[in-house]
N, C-alpha and C positions, 0 to 999 in steps of 0.2 A: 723445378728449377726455373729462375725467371728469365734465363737467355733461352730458352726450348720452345719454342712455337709449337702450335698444336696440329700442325698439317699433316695431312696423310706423308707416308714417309714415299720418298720419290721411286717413281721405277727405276731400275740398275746404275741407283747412288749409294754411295758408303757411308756418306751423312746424310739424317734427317733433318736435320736443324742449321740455320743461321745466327753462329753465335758472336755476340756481339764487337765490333771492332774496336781495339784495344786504345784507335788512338782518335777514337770519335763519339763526344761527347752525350750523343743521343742515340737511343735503337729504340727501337719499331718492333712492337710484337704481337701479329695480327691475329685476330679471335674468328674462329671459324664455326664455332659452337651455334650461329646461327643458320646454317649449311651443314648441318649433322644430315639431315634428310634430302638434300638433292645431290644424289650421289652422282651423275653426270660433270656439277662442278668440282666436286672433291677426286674425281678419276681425273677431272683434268688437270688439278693440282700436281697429282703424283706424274704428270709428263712434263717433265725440266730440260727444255732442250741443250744442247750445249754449243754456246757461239765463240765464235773464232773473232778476235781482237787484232790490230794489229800492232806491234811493239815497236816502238823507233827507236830502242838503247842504242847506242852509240860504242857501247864494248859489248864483249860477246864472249869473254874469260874472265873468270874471277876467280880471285886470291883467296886461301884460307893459310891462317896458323894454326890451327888446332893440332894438337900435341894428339891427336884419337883419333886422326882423318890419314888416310896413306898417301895422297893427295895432295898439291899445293894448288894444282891448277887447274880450274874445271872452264867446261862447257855447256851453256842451257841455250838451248834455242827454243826455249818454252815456258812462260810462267803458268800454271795450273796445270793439272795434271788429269787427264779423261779416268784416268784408272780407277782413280774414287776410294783407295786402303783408308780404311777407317782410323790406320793408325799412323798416317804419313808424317814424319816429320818436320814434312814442308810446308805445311798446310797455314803458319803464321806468316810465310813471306808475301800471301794474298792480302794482309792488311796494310802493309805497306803501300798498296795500290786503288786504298779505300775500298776495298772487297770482304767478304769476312771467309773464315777457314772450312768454311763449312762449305755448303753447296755451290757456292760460288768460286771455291777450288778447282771441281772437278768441272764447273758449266761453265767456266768461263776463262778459255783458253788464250793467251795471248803467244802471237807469234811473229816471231824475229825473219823476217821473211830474208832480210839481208844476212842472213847468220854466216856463209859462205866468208861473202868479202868481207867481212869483221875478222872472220879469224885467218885470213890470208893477209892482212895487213896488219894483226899482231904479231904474225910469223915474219913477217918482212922485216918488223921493227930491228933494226941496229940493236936495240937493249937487249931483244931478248936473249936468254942463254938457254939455247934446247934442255928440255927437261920434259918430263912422261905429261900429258894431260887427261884429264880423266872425263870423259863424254856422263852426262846424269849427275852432278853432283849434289842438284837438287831435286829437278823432276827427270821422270825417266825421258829417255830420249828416244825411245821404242815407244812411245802410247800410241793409241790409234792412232790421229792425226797425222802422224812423221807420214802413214801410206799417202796419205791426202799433199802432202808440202815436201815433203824426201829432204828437208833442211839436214837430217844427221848423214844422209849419205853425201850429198853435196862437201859438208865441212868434212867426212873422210876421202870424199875426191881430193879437199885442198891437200889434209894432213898427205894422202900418198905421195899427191906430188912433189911433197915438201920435206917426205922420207921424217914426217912427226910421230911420234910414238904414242901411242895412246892406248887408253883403258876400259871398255864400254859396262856401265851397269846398267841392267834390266832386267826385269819381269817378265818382258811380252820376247813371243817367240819371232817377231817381225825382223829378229837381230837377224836371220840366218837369209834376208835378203839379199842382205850385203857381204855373202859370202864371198865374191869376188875382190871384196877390194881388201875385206878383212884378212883374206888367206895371204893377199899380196904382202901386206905390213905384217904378217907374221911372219914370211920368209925371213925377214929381214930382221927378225927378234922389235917389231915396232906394234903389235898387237898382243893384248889380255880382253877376254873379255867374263864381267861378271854376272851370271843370273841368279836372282834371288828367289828363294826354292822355300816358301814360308810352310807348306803341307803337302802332304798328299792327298787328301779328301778335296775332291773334287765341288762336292757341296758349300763347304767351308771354304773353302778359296772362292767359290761365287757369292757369297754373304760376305766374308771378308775385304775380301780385292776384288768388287765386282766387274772390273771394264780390264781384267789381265789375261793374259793367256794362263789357258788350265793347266795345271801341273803334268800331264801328259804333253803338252805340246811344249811344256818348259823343257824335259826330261828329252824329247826328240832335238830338241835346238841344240842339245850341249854337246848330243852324239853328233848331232851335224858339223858343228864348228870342229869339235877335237876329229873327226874324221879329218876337215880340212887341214888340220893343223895348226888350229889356232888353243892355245893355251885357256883351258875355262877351268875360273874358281867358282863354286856353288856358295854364296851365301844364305844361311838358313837365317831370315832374317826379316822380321825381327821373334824373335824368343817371346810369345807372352807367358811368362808362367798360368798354369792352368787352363791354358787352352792349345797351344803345339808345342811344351816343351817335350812329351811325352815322344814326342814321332821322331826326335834326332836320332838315334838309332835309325830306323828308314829312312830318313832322309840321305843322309851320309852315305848308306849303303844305295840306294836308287842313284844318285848320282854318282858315286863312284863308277858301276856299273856303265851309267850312262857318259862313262870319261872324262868327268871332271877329273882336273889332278891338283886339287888345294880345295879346303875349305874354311869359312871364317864364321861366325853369328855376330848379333847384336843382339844387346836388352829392348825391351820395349820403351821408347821414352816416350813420355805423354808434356811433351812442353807446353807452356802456355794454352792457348785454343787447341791445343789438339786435344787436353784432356775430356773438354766437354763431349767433343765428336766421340770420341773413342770410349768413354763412360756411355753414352748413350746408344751406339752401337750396340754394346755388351750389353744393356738392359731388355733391348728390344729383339737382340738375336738372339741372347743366350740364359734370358732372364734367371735359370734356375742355378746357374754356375757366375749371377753377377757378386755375391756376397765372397765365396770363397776365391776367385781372381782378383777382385779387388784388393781382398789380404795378403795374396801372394804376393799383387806388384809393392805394394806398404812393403812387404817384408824385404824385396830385395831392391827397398831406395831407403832404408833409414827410416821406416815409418810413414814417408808422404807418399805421393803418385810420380813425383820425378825427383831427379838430381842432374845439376848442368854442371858439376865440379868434375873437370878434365881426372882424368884416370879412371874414373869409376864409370861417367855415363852411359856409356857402351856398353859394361858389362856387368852393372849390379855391382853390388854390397850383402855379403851375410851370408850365411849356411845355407839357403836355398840358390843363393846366386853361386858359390861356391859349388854345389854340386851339380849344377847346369854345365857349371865350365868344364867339371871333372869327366860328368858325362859327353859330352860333344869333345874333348881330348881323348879321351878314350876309345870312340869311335872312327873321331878320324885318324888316328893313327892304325888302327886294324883296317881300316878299308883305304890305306895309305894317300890321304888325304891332307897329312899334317906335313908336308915337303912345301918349302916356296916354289911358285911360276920360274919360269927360269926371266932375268934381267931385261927389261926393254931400253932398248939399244937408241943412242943419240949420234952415233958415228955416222949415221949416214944422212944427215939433216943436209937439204938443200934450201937455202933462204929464199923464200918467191921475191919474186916480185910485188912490189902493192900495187892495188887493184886502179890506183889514181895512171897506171903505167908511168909514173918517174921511177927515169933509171940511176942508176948508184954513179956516184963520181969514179970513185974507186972499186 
């Protein structure tokens, strides 16, 4: 394929390749075949460090309509994402920033260092009308780095103050940091949080999601938080058929166990540049099951490798996507997992102050 460079494939990245950016005109596809024999430079290829950016957005929430999202209003105090999921969805909003989806996702992190007072002065806004907001909506808000910059626990210092109700998704088990502040908003029905529970092969979650917490320490976080009292759905997520649909049975029941009380999935979507990542993952991890995955994800989008048509993208199309649903309904209802969270509460919103400290006339 002519976006695939030939470089050795990096240490603990989930892309090998740099595929080409959608909305620039020229790419660069460097030949290394003369460097087959100095394996000193080629070892140094595969070490991609990963640099911190800094981000000077000016908002710190954004709005979605999607008719498939539970969500109107999220939180990112991160563009890229350390985790490196070969099959992240997010991974085209790096071209937006002249970056490409590929390596440059996971190596090249930027951060909203002001994320804090952005979201204490959307909460101050006269406009808004408290409603839930959801922490992750694009990249996790747990990756390595939050230990490095603590921005998502900061912006939950504001939400407590502020009595915001909010949703956290993630991967990494660094959520149960913030058990203190998290337990607090849940007294008050103001905290969910979601972790996403893709296997239990400990191996495959390291080829697949290289830079996440393992499924064991996913599995102890959830028992942490519901000890506290904080309400946790397990999203098995994402579904690839032929590589973890088979494990929802286990999954469902591991986390039941481990106290989650609701569960939900998603299909695999391969948008734009994510397909090339995630096609070439699968060739190079899993080379002997890339022919028969491939036919499965075709079989449940209509024949291609994605669909972005609201109703179905989440969940598939077709008799195999059908009986994923039938089987993950099936399950989480015997490991009583099909019940909603119970309601996050807006009663008890206090408006801050903004950070500029002007006070209210009235």
């Amino acid at each position: 394929m002519s976006e695939i460079d030939d470089r050795p494939a990096p240490h603990g990245r989930g892309s090998a390749i740099n595929p080409p950016n959608r909305f620039t005109s020229v790419h660069s596809v460097p030949d290394y075949a003369d460097f087959e024999n100095d394996p000193d430079f080629l070892a140094e290829l595969r070490r991609v460090p990963t640099r911190f950016l800094d981000d000077n957005s000016k908002s710190i929430v954004s709005a979605n309509d999607s008719p498939d999202v539970y969500f109107r209003y999220s939180v990112n105090a991160y563009r890229g994402c350390e985790h490196g999921c070969s099959y992240c969805y997010a991974r085209p909003y790096h071209e937006y920033l002249g970056l490409n989806a590929g390596v440059d996702f996971e190596s090249k992190i930027f951060v909203k260092h002001n994320a804090a007072h952005l979201l204490q002065d959307w909460l101050a806004r006269e406009a808004w009308i408290p409603e839930h907001i959801s922490f992750s909506g694009v990249t996790d808000c747990y990756q390595p780095c939050e230990r490095q910059f603590e921005l998502t626990r900061q912006c939950l210092e504001v939400c407590l103050a502020s009595r915001q109700p909010v949703s956290i998704i993630t991967k990494n088990a660094l959520v149960v940091r913030d058990l203190d502040l998290l337990s607090q908003l849940a007294a008050i029905d103001c905290a969910h949080v979601n972790i996403s529970l893709t296997t239990l092969d400990a191996k495959l979650a390291r080829r697949l999601e290289p830079r996440t917490s393992s499924p064991d320490a996913r599995l102890r976080a959830i028992r942490d938080l519901s000890a506290a009292g904080i309400p946790v759905r397990v999203m098995t997520a994402p579904v690839i058929p032929g590589v973890n649909d088979s494990e929802l049975p286990a999954l469902l029941q591991a986390a039941s166990q481990a106290g989650a009380r609701h569960a939900s999935f998603t299909m695999l979507r391969l948008p734009l540049a994510v397909k090339p990542v995630f096609l070439e993952w699968l060739q190079r991890e899993e080379p002997l099951k890339y022919d028969r995955v491939v036919g499965l994800i075709q079989a449940v989008r209509g024949g291609e490798l994605n669909s972005s048509n609201f109703g179905e993208r989440m969940r598939g199309t077709g008799q195999i996507a059908d009986q994923i649903k039938q089987t993950f309904k099936l399950f989480a209802r015997k490991h009583g997992l099909d019940k909603s969270l119970p309601p996050l509460s807006t009663d008890h919103f206090i408006r801050p102050q903004p950070t500029s400290g002007q006070l209210r006339l009235f």
